[in-house]
KOLKEVEX-763717 format. One line per 5 residues: number of its first residue (from 1); for each residue x, y negated, z negated of C-alpha. Coordinates in Angstrom, 2 decimals, m for minus. Layout:
<rs>
NUM	X Y Z ~ ...
</rs>
This chain:
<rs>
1	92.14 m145.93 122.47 ~ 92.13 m149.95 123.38 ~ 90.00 m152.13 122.11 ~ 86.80 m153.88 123.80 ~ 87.24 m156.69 125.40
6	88.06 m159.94 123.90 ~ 85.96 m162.59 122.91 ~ 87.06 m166.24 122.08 ~ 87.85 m166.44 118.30 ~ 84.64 m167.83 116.89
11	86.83 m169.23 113.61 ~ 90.25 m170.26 114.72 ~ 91.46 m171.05 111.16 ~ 91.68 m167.83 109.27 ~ 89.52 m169.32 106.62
16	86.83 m167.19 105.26 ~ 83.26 m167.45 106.27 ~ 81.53 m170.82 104.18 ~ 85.50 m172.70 104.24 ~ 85.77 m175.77 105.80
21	89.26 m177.58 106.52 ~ 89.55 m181.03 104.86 ~ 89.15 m183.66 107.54 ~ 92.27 m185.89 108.15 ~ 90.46 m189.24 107.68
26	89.11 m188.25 104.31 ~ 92.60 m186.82 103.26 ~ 93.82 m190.25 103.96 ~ 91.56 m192.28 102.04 ~ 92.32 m189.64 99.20
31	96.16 m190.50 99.55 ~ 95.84 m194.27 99.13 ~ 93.38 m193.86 96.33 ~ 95.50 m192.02 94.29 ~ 98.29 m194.50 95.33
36	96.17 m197.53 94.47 ~ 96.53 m197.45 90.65 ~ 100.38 m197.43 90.96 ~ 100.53 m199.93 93.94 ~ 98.11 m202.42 91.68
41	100.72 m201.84 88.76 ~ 103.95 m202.89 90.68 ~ 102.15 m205.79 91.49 ~ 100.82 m206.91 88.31 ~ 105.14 m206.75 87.30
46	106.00 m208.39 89.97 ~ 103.95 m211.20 89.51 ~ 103.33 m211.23 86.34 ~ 106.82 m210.64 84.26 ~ 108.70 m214.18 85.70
51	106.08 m215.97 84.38 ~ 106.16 m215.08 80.54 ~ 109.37 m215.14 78.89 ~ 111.99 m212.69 78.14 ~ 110.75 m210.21 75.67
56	106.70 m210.51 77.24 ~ 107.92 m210.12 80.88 ~ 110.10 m206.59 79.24 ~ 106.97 m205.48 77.78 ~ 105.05 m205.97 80.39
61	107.52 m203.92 82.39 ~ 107.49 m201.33 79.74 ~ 103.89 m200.80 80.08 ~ 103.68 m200.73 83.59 ~ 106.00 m198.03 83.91
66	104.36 m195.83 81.37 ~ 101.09 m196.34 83.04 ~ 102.16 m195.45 86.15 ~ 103.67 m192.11 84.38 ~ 100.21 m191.85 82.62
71	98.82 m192.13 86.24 ~ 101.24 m189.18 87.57 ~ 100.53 m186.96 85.27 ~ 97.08 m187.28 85.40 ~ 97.31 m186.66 89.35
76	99.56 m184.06 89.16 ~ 97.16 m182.19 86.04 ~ 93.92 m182.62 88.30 ~ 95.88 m180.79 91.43 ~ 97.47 m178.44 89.69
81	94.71 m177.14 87.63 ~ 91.44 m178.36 89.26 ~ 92.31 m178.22 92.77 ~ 91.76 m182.27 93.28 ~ 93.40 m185.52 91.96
86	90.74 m188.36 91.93 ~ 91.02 m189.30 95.60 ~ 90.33 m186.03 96.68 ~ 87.31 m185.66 93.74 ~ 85.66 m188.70 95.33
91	86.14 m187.46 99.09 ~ 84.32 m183.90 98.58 ~ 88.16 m182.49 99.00 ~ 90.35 m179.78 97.52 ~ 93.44 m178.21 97.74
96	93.72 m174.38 97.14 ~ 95.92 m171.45 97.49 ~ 95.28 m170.03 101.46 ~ 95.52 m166.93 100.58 ~ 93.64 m167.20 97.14
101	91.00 m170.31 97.03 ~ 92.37 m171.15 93.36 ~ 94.49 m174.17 92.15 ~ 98.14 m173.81 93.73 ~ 99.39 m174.65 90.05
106	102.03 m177.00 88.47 ~ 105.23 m175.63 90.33 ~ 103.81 m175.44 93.80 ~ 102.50 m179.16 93.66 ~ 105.77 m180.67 92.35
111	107.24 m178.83 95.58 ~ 104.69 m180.06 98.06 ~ 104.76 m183.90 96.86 ~ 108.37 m183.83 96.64 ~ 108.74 m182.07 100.53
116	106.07 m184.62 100.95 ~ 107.82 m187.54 99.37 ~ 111.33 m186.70 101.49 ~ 109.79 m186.56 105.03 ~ 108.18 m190.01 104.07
121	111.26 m191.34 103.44 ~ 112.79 m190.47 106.48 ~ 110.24 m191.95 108.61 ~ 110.89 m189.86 111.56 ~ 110.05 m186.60 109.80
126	106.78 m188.28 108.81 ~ 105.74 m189.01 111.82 ~ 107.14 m185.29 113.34 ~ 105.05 m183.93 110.69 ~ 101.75 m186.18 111.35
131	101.87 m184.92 115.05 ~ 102.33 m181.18 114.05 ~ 99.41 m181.68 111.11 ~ 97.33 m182.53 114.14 ~ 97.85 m179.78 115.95
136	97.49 m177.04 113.49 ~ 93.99 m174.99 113.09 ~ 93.80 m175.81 109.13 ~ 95.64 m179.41 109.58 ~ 98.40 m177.93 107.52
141	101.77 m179.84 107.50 ~ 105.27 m178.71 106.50 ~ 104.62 m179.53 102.70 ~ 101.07 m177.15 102.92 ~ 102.69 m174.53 104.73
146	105.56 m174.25 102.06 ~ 103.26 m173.54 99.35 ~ 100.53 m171.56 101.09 ~ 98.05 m174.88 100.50 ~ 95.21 m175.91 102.30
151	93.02 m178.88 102.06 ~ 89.14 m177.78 102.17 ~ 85.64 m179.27 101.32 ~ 84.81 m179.20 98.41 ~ 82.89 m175.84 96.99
156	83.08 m173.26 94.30 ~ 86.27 m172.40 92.98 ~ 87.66 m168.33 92.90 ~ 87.23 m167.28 89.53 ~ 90.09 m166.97 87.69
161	92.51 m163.43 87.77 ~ 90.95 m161.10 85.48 ~ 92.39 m160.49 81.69 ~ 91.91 m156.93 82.86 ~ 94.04 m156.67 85.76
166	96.95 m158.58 83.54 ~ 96.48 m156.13 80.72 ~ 97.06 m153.10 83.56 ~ 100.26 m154.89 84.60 ~ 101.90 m155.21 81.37
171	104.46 m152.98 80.72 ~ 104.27 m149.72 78.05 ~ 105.09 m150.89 74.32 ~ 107.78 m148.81 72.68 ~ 106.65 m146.59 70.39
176	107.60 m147.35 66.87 ~ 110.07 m145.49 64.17 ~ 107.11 m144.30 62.39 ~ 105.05 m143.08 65.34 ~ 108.06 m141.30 66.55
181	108.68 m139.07 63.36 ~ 105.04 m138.52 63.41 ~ 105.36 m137.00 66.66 ~ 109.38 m135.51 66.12 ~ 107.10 m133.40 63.77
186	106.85 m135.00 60.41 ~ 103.46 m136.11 59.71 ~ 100.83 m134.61 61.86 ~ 98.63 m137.40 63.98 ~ 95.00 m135.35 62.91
191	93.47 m133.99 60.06 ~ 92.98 m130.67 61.24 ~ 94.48 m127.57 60.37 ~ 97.40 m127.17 61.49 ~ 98.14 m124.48 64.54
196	99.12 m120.96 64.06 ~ 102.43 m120.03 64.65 ~ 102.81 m118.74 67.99 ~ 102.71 m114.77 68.04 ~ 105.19 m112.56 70.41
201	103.17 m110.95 73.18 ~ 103.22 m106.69 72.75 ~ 101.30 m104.40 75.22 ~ 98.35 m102.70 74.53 ~ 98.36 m98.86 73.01
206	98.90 m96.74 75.73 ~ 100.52 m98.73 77.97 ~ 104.12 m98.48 78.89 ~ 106.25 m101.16 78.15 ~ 107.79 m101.69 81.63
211	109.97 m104.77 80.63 ~ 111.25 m103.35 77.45 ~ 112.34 m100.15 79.25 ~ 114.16 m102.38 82.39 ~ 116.08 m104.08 79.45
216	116.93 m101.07 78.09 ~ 118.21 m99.83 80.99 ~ 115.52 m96.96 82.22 ~ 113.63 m97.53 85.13 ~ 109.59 m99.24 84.60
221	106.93 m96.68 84.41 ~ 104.37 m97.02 87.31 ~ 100.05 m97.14 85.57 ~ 99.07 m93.48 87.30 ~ 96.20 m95.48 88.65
226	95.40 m99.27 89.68 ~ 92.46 m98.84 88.67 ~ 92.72 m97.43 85.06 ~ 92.21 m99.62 81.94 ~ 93.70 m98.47 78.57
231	90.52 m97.54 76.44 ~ 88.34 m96.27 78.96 ~ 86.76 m93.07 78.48 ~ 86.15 m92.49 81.89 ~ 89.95 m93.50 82.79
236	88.35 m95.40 86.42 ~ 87.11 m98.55 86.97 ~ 84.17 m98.79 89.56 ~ 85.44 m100.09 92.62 ~ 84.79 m103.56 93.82
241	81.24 m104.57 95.57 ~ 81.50 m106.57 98.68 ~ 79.94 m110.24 98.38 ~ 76.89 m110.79 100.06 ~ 75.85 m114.68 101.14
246	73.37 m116.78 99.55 ~ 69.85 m116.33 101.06 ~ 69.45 m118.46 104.59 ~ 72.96 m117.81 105.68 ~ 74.00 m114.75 108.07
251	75.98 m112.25 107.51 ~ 79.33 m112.50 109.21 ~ 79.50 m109.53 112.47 ~ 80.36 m106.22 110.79 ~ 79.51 m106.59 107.34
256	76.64 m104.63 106.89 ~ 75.74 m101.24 105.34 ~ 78.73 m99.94 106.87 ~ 80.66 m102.83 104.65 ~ 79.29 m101.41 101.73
261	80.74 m98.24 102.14 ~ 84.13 m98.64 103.36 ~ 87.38 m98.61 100.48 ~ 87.69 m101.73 98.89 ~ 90.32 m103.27 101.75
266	87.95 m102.74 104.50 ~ 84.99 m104.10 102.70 ~ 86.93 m107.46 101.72 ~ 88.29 m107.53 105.46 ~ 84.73 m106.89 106.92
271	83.35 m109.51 104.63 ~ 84.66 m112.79 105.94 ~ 83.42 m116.66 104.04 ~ 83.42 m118.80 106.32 ~ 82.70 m123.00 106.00
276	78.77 m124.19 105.80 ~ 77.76 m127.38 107.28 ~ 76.22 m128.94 104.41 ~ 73.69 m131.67 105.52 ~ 74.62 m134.88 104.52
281	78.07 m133.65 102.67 ~ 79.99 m136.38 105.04 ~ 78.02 m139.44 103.80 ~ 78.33 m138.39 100.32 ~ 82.33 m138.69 100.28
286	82.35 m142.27 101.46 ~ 84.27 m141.69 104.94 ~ 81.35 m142.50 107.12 ~ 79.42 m146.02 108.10 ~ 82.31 m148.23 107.45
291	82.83 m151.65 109.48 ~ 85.17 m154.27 110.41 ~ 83.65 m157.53 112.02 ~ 86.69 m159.70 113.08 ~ 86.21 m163.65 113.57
296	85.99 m163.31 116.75 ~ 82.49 m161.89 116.48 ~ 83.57 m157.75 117.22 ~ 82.28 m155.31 115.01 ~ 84.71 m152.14 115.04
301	83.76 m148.50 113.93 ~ 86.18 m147.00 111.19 ~ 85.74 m143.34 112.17 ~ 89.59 m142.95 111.35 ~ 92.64 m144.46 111.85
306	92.51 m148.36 113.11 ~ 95.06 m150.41 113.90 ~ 95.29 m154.53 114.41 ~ 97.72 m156.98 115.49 ~ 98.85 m158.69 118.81
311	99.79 m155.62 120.12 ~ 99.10 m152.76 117.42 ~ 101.05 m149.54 118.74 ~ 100.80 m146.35 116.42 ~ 103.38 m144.40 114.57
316	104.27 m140.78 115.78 ~ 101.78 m139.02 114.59 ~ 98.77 m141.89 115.01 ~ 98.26 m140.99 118.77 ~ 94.42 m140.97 118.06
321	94.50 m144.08 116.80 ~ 92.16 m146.74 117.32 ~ 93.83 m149.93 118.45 ~ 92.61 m153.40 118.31 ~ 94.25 m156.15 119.78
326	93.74 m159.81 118.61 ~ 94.57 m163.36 120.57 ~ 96.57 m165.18 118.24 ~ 98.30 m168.52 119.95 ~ 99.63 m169.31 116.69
331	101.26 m166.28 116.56 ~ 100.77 m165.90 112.73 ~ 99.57 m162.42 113.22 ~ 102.30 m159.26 113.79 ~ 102.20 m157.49 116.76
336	101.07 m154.14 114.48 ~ 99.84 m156.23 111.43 ~ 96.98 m154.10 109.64 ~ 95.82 m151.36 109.13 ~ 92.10 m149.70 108.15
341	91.52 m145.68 107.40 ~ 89.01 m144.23 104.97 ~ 88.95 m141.23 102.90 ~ 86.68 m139.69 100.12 ~ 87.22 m142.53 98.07
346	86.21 m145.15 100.86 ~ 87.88 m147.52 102.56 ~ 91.25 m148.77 102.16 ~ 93.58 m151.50 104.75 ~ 97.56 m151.06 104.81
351	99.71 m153.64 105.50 ~ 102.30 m152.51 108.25 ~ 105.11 m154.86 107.44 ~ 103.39 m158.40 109.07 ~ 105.42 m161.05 108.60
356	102.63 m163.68 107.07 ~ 101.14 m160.67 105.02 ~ 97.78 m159.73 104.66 ~ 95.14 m160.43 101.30 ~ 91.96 m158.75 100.41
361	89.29 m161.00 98.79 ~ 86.20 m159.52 97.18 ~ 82.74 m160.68 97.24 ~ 83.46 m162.35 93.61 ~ 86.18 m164.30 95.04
366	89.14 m161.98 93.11 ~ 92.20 m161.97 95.82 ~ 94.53 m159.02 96.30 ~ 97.98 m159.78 98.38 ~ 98.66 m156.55 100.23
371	102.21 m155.07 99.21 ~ 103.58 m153.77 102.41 ~ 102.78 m149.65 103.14 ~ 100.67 m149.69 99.94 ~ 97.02 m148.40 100.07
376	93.95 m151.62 99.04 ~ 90.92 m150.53 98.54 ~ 87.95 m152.92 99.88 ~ 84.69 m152.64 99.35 ~ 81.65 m154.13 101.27
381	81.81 m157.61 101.85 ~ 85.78 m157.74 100.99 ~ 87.09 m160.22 103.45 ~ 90.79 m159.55 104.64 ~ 93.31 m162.26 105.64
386	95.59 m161.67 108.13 ~ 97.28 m164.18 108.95 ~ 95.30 m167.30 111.10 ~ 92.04 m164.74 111.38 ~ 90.08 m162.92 108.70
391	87.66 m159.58 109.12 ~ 85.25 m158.70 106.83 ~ 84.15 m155.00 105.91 ~ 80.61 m153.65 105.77 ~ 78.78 m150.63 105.45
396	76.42 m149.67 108.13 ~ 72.76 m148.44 106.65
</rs>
């Protein structure tokens, strides 16, 4: 099954709906603020220290240099943990994690200044790099594309990963000495009674004892009668009724008085159950009235199996597949990238081994990366990266 007809990408950066890239003349002004303080410093030495004498000109030096690393660590703390240095604060800018709108962190902004800091200094990589920034949907560079980073206007952070989700990924405690005695069989863990000691099954009087006697050698004694029960005076059980269907629903061809008569076989072989349509029983399991809406402006029925990329083509198995192809020039989407299925539970989107990946971002701004062949499960308004273009999944009413 193909997809409809394309439409031109109505958001070419993969950016959710409300993100706006950073504009390059802002991120400028940013950079030589934050270089100002440091640049006013080196002056102040240089002209400055000749003019004092030994020891004032050193300690003026001295404190220079630790303002300056006073300065760099206050940039680098306002990046790494606020998303914005004071350049960026002043210019309505931040930098965030593409694929989860939070601070990029400590480790990931010493990598990008000093990627940064290396094509600067070969002048030629600079200016390679300028000329790609330009050309790239989110104005990323080399140094932003290293560390998933992306410069945006400024607006509400992601809250930060729940305490919950960390407690579900730390690993089982050992149990301890104690607790393991306690369960070896020492002390008991309640204050109940303690169970009775498990009795050896016997037969019932009057029964033979079939697997005694096959241990012992002699062949089992056959019951005279399926239908005897030890105890009964009468010796026979009455034999079984056929079942008969709630009211409203029609009784299945041949199971009527002549059903009621037959031997037990025929009357559970006349009397067939067969499935009832209940009314609104598909609704209730949460497969039904799911949507995608891609960036481009589509809006794609999940009825069953769908499957996006460049050129999604389906597994063996998948022939019924619904495939949906999307124009990436960047290329930053796989040719069968993602995809969406529901079952009783909902909705859930598979990654199918993309190369950029794929991340699921709830309404509340909590981001999911999408381990490859693992189920995700999105609910409505989740909004799902992959790669330069983003859908988002609703319910239909």
């Amino acid at each position: 099954m193909e997809s409809p007809q394309l439409a031109p990408p109505a958001n070419a950066t993969g950016l959710p709906p409300g993100v706006e890239v950073g504009g390059l003349g802002k991120r400028f002004l940013a950079h030589v603020i934050d270089k100002l303080i440091p640049a006013l410093l080196g002056l102040a030495v240089i002209y400055l220290a000749p003019r004092f004498a030994d020891d004032v000109g050193r300690i003026i030096q001295i404190a220079a240099a630790a303002l300056t690393v006073g300065w760099g660590l206050f940039v680098w703390w306002g990046f790494a943990v606020r998303a914005a240095g004071p350049g960026m604060r002043l210019m309505n800018l931040q930098l965030v994690g593409f694929y989860d709108g939070r601070p990029i962190g400590w480790m990931r902004f010493l990598l990008r200044a000093i990627v940064l800091f290396a094509l600067s200094a070969t002048g030629i990589g600079l200016l390679l790099m300028l000329i790609f920034l330009l050309m790239h949907p989110r104005k990323q560079g080399w140094h932003d594309l290293l560390v998933h980073s992306v410069v945006i206007r400024q607006r509400a952070l992601a809250p930060p990963k729940s305490k919950a989700v960390t407690e579900q990924r730390r690993p089982p405690q050992a149990i301890s000495a104690q607790q393991h005695d306690q369960l070896a069989g020492g002390a008991s863990p309640y204050d109940g009674p303690p169970y009775p000691t498990p009795q050896s099954l016997a037969p019932p009087a009057g029964v033979p004892d079939s697997y005694s006697s096959a241990a012992a050698g002699s062949p089992p004694v056959p019951s005279p009668d399926p239908y005897r029960r030890p105890g009964d005076a009468g010796g026979q059980l009455p034999p079984p009724q056929p079942l008969t269907p709630p009211a409203g629903v029609p009784m299945p061809s041949g199971a009527g008085a002549a059903g009621a008569g037959a031997p037990p076989s025929e009357a559970a072989t006349a009397t067939q159950v067969r499935p009832v349509a209940v009314p609104g029983a598909d609704r209730s399991n949460g497969q039904v009235g799911w949507l995608a809406v891609l960036d481009d402006g589509r809006e794609i029925e999940v009825n069953g199996l769908v499957l996006l990329g460049r050129n999604p083509q389906p597994q063996p198995g998948e022939e019924d597949a619904q495939l949906i192809k999307i124009a990436d020039e960047t290329r930053t989407v796989s040719k069968s990238h993602l995809a969406i299925a529901t079952d009783s539970d909902g909705a859930f989107v598979v990654d199918r081994g993309s190369t950029n990946g794929s991340t699921v971002t709830t309404s509340a701004g909590v981001s999911t990366r999408c381990q490859i062949g693992e189920r995700v499960r999105v609910a409505e308004g989740s909004i799902v990266s992959i790669g330069d273009h983003w859908l988002e999944i609703r319910r239909r009413s």
